[in-house]
DRENLUMPA-833810 format. One record per residue (C-alpha): residue number from 1; residue in one letter; chain; y, x, z. Coordinates in nm, 4 decimals. Layout:
# residues N
+------+------+-------+----------+----------+----------+
| resi | resn | chain |        v |        u |        w |
+------+------+-------+----------+----------+----------+
|  NUM |    A |     A |        Y |        X |        Z |
...
+------+------+-------+----------+----------+----------+
//
This chain:
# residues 248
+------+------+-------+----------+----------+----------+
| resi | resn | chain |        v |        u |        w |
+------+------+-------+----------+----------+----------+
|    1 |    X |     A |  15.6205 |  11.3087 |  16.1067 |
|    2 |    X |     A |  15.6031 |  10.9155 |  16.0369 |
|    3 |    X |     A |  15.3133 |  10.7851 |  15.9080 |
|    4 |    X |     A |  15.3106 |  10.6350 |  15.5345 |
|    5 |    X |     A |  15.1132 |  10.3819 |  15.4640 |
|    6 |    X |     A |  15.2579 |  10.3540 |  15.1076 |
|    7 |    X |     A |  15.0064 |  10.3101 |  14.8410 |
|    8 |    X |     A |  14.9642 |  10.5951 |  14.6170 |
|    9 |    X |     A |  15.1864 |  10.5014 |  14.2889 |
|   10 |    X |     A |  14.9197 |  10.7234 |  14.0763 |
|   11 |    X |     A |  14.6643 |  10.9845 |  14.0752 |
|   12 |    X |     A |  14.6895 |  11.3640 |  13.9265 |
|   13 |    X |     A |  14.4277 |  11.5920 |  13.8380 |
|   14 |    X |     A |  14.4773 |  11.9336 |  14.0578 |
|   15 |    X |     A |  14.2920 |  12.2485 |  13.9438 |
|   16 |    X |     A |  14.2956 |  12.4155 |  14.2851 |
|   17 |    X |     A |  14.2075 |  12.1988 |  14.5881 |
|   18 |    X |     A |  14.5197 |  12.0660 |  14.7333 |
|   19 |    X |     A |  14.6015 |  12.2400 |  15.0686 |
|   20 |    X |     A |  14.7750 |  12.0536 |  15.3370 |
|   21 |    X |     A |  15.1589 |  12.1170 |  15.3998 |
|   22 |    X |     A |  15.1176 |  12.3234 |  15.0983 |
|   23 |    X |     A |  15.2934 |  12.2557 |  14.7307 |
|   24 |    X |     A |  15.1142 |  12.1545 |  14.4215 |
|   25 |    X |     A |  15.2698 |  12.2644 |  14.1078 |
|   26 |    X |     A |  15.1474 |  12.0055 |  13.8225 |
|   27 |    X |     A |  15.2322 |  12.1442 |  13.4336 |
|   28 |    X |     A |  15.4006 |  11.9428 |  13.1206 |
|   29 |    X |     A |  15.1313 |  11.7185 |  13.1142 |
|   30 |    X |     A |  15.1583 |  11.5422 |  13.4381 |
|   31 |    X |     A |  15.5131 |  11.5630 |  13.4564 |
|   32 |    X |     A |  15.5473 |  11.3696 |  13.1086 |
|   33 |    X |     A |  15.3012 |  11.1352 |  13.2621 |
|   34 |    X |     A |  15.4838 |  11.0771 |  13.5432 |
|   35 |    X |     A |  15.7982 |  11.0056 |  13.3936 |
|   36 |    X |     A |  15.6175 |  10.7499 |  13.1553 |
|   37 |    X |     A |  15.4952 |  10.5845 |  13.4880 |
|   38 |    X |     A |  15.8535 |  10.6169 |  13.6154 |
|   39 |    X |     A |  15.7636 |  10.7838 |  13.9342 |
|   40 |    X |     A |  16.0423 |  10.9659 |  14.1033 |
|   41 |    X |     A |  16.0795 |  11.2133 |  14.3793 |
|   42 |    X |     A |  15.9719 |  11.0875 |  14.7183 |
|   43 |    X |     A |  15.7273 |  10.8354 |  14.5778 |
|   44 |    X |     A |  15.3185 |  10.8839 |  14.7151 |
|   45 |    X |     A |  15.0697 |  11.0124 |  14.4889 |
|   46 |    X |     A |  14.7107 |  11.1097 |  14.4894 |
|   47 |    X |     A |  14.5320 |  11.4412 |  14.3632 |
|   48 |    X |     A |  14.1841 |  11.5359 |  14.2844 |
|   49 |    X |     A |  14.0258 |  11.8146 |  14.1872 |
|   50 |    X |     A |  13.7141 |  11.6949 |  14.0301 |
|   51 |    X |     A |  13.5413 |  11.8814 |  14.2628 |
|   52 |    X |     A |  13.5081 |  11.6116 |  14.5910 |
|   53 |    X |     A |  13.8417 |  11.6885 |  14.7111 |
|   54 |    X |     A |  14.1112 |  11.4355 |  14.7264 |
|   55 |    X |     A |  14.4865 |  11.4829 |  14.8621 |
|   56 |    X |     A |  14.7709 |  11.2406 |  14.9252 |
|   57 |    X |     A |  15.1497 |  11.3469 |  14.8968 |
|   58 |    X |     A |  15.4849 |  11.3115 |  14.8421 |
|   59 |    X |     A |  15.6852 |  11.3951 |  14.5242 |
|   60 |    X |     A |  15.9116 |  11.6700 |  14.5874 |
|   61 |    X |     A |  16.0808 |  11.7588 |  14.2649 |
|   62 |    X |     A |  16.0429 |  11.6316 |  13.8684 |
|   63 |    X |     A |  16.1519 |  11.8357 |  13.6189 |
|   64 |    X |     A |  16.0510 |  11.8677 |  13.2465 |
|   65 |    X |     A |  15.7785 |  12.1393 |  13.2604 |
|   66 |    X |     A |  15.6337 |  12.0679 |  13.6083 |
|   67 |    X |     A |  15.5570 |  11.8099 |  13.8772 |
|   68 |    X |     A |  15.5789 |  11.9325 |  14.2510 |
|   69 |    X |     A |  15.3720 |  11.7050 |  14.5038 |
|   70 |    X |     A |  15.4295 |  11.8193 |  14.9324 |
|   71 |    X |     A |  15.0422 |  11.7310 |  15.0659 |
|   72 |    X |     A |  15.0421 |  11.5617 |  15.3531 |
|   73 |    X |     A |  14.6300 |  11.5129 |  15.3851 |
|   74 |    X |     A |  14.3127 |  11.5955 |  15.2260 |
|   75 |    X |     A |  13.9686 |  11.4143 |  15.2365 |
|   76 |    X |     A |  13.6601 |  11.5588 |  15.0900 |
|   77 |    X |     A |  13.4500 |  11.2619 |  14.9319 |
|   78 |    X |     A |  13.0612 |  11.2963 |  14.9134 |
|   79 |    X |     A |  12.9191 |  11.3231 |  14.4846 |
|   80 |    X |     A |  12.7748 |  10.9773 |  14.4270 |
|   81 |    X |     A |  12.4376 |  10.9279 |  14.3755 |
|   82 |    X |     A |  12.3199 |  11.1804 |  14.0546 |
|   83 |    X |     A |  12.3164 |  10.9853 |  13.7469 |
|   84 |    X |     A |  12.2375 |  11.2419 |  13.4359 |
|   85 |    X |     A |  12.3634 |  11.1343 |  13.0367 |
|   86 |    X |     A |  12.2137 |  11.2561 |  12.7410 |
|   87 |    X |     A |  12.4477 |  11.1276 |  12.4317 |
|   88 |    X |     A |  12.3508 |  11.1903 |  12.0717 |
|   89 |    X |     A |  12.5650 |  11.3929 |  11.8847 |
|   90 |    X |     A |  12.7263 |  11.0753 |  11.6956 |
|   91 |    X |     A |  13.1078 |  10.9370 |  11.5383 |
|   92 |    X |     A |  13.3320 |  11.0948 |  11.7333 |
|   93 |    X |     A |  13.5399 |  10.8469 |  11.8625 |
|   94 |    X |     A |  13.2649 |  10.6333 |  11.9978 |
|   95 |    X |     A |  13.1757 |  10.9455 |  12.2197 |
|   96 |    X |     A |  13.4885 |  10.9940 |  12.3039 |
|   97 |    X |     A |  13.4935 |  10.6194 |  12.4744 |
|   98 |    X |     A |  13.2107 |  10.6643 |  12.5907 |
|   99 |    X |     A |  13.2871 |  11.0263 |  12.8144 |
|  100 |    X |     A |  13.5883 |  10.8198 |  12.9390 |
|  101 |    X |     A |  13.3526 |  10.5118 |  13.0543 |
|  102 |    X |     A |  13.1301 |  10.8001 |  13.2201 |
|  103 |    X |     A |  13.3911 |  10.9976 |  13.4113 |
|  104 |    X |     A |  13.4811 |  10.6457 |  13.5388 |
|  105 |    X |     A |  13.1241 |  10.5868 |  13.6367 |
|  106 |    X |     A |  13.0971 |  10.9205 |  13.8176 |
|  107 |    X |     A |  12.8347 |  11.0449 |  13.5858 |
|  108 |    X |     A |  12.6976 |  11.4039 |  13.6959 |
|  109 |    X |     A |  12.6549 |  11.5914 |  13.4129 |
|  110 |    X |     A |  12.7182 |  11.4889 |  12.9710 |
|  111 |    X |     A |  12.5253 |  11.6681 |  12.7451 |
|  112 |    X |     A |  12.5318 |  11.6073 |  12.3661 |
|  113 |    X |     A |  12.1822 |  11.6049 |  12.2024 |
|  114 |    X |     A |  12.1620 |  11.6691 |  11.8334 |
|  115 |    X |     A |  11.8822 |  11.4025 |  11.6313 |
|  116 |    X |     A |  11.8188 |  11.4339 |  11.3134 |
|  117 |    X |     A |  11.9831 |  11.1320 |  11.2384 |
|  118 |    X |     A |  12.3199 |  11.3059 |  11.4191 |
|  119 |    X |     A |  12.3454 |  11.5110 |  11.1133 |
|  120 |    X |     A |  12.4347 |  11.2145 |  10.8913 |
|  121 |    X |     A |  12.7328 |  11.0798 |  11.0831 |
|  122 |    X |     A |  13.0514 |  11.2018 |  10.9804 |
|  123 |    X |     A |  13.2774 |  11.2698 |  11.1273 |
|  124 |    X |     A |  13.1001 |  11.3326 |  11.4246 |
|  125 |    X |     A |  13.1562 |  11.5237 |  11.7821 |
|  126 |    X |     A |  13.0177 |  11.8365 |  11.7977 |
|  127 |    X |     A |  13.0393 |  12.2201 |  11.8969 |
|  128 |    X |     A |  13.3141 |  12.3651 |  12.2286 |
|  129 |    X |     A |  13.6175 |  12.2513 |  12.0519 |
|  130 |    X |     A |  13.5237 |  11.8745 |  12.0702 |
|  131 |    X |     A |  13.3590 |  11.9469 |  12.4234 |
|  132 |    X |     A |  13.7048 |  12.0646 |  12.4886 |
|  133 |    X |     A |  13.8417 |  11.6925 |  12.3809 |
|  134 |    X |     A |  13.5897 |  11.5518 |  12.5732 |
|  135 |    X |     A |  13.6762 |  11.7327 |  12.9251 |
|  136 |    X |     A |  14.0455 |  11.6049 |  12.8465 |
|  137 |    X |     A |  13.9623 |  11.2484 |  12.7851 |
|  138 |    X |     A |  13.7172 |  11.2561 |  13.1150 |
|  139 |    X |     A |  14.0207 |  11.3767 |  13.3093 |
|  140 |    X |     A |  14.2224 |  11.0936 |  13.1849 |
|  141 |    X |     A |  13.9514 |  10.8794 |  13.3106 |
|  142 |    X |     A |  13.9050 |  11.0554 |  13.6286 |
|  143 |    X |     A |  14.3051 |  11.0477 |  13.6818 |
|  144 |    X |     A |  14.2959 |  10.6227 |  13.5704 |
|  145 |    X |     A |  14.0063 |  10.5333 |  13.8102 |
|  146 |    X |     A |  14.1121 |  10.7626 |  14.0859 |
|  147 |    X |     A |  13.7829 |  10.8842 |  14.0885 |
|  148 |    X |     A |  13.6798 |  11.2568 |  14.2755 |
|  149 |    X |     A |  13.4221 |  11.4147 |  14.1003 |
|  150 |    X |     A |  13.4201 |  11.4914 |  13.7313 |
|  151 |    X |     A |  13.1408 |  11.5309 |  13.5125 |
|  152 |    X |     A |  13.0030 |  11.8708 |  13.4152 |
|  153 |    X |     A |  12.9765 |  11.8806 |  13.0482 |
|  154 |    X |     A |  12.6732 |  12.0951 |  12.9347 |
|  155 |    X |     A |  12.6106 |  12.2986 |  12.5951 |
|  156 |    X |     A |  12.5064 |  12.0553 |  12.3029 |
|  157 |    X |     A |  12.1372 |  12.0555 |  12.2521 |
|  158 |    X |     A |  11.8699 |  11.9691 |  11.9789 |
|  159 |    X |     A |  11.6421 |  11.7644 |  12.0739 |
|  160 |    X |     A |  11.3640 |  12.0612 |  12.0169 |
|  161 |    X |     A |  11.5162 |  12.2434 |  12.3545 |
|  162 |    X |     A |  11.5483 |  11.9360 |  12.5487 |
|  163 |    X |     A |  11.4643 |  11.9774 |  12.9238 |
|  164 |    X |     A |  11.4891 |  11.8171 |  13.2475 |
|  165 |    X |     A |  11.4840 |  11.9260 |  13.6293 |
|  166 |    X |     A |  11.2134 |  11.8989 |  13.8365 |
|  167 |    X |     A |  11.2326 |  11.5895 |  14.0630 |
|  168 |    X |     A |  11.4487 |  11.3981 |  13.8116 |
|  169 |    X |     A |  11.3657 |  11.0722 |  13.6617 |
|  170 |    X |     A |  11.3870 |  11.0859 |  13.3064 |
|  171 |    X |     A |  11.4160 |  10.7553 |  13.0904 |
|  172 |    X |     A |  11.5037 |  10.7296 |  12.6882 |
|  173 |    X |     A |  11.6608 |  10.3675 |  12.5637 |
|  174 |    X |     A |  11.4049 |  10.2030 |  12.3579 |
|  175 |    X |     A |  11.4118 |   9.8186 |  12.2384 |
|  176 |    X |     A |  11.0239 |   9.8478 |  12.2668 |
|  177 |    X |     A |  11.0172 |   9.9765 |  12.6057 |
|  178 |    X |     A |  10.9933 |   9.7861 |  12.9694 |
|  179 |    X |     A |  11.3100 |   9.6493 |  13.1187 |
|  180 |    X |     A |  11.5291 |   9.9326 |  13.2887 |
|  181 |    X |     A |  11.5486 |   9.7735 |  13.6250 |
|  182 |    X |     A |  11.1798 |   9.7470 |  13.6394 |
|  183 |    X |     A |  11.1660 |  10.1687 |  13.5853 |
|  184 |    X |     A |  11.4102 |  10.2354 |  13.7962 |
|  185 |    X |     A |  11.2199 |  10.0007 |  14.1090 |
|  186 |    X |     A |  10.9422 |  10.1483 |  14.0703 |
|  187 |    X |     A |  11.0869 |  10.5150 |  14.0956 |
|  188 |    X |     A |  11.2881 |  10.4166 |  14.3692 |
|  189 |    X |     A |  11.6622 |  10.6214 |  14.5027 |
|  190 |    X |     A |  11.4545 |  10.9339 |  14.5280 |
|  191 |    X |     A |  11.4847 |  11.0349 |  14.1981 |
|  192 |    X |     A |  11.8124 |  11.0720 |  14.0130 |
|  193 |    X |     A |  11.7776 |  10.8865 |  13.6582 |
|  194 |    X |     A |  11.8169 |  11.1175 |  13.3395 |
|  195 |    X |     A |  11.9477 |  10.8948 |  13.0288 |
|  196 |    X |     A |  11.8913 |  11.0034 |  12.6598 |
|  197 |    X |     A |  11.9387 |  10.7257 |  12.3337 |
|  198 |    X |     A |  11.9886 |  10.8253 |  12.0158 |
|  199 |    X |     A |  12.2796 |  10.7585 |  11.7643 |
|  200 |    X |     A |  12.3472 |  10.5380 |  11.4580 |
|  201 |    X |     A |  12.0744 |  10.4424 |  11.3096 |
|  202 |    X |     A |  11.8365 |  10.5197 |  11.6442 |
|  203 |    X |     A |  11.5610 |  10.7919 |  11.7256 |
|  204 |    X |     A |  11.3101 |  10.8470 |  11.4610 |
|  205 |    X |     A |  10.9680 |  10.7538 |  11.6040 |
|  206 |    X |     A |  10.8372 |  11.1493 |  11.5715 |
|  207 |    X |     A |  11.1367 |  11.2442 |  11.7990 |
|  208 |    X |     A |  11.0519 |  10.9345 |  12.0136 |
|  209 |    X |     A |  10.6917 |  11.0440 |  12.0414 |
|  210 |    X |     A |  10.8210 |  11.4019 |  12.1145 |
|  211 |    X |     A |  11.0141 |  11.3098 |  12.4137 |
|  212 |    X |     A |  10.7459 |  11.0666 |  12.5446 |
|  213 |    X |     A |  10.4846 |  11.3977 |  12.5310 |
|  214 |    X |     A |  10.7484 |  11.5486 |  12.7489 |
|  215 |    X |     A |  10.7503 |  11.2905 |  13.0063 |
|  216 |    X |     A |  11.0335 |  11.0674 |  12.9154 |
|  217 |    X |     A |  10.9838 |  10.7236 |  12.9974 |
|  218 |    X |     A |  11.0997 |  10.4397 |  12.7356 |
|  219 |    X |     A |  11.3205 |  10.1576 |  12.8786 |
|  220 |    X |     A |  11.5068 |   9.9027 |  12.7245 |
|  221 |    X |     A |  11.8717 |   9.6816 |  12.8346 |
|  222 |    X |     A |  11.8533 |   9.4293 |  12.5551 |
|  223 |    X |     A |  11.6147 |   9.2839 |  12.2690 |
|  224 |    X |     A |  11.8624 |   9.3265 |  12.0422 |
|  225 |    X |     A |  12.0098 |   9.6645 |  11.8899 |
|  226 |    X |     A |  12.2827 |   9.7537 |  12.0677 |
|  227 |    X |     A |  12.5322 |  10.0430 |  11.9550 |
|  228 |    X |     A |  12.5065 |  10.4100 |  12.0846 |
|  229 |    X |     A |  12.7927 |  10.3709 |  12.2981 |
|  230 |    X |     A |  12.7030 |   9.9843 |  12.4021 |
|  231 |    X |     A |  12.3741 |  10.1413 |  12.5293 |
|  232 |    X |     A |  12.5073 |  10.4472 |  12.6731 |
|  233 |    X |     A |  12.7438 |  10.2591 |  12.9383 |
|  234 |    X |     A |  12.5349 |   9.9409 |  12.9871 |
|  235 |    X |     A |  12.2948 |  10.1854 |  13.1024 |
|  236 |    X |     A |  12.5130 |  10.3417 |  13.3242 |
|  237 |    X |     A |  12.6258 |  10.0318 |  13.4990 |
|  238 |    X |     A |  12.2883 |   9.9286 |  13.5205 |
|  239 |    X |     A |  12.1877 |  10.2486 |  13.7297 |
|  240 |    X |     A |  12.4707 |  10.2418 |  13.9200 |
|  241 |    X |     A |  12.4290 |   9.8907 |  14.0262 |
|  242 |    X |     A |  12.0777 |   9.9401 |  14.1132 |
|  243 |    X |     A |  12.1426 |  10.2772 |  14.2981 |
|  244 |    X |     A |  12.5102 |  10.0569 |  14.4956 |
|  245 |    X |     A |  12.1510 |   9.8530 |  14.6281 |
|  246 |    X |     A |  12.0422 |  10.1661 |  14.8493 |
|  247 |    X |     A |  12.3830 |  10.2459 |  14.9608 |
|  248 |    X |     A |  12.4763 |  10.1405 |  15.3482 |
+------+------+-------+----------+----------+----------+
//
């Protein structure tokens, strides 16, 4: 078979790992997609699984329903460096921007945290069926950025239940804290960051002073305010950037 160097005209999330030689049948979804993107049969795409796997093949039929892809290779990409978010319960829109600047970023895991101050916000994302819309707007993201691994999106939380693995480094956003970069030098790559802020309005000081009994650590990106979703992906870069600093 001739090699093809072709650039891959767009990517498609997979379920199932891609298997080489093998077909992958794509629903509705990605067919409608593709025909918005006017690929056509014989063009080169690229599928991920959100799992590390990644798959490059040809278009082999288009209809209505389904999108058919002939896999001509496979590559299994390492999980990037762990990077844990901790969002508050907040509007729902603004979360929803914010899971689709994550997936992008390669975040490992989402969880939603409910404040006290969550419960004033309406309306605001909350409970499996808006999980359900944030999984969908992450694949978007993961399909846009060509990206391997998707997030895992854990149960929502109150901020009573709150918890963190051993050996990870957990920080909450705080304009009164020390500057991020300076936390995250100190800790070093060893230990993969854990981010928490709170939503409109911020984290009440008792729930600040809560989290800072458990062990959280309070940083800060800015001296001004900045929005939920301004903090939550500034922070994200900034960890990522610092973590790219390790890398080989």
């Amino acid at each position: 078979m001739e090699r093809d160097d072709r650039p891959a005209v767009a990517t498609f999330f997979a379920d199932a790992a891609p298997i080489v030689g093998g077909v992958t049948t794509l629903g509705e979804d990605a067919a409608h997609h593709a025909r918005v993107k006017r690929i056509d049969v014989g063009d080169i795409v690229q599928l991920t699984d959100g799992r590390g796997s990644m798959a490059r093949g040809s278009v082999s039929a288009l209809r209505r329903g389904a999108l058919e892809v002939v896999v001509d290779a496979t590559n299994e990409l390492p999980r990037p460096p762990a990077l844990h978010l901790c969002v508050p319960v907040a509007d729902r829109d603004r979360m929803l921007w914010l899971a689709e600047k994550g997936a992008e970023f390669g975040v490992a895991t989402w969880q939603a945290v409910r404040f006290r101050r969550s419960m004033s916000v309406s309306p605001r994302g909350e409970g499996t069926a808006f999980s359900a819309k944030i999984r969908a707007r992450m694949l978007g993201a993961l399909e846009q950025s060509g990206g391997a691994w998707l997030p895992e999106i854990l149960p929502d939380a109150p901020i009573e239940t709150l918890a963190f693995a051993e050996g990870v480094f957990p920080i909450v956003l705080d304009i009164m804290g020390a500057p991020i970069l300076s936390l995250l030098d100190a800790t070093g790559p060893t230990k993969p960051p854990m981010i928490i802020f709170g939503p409109e309005g911020g984290i009440e000081r008792d729930e600040l002073v809560t989290l800072e009994d458990r062990g959280w650590r309070t940083a800060r990106l800015s001296r001004n305010t900045l929005r939920f979703e301004t903090a939550g992906i500034a922070a994200v870069g900034v960890v990522r950037a610092a973590q790219q600093r390790e890398e080989p």
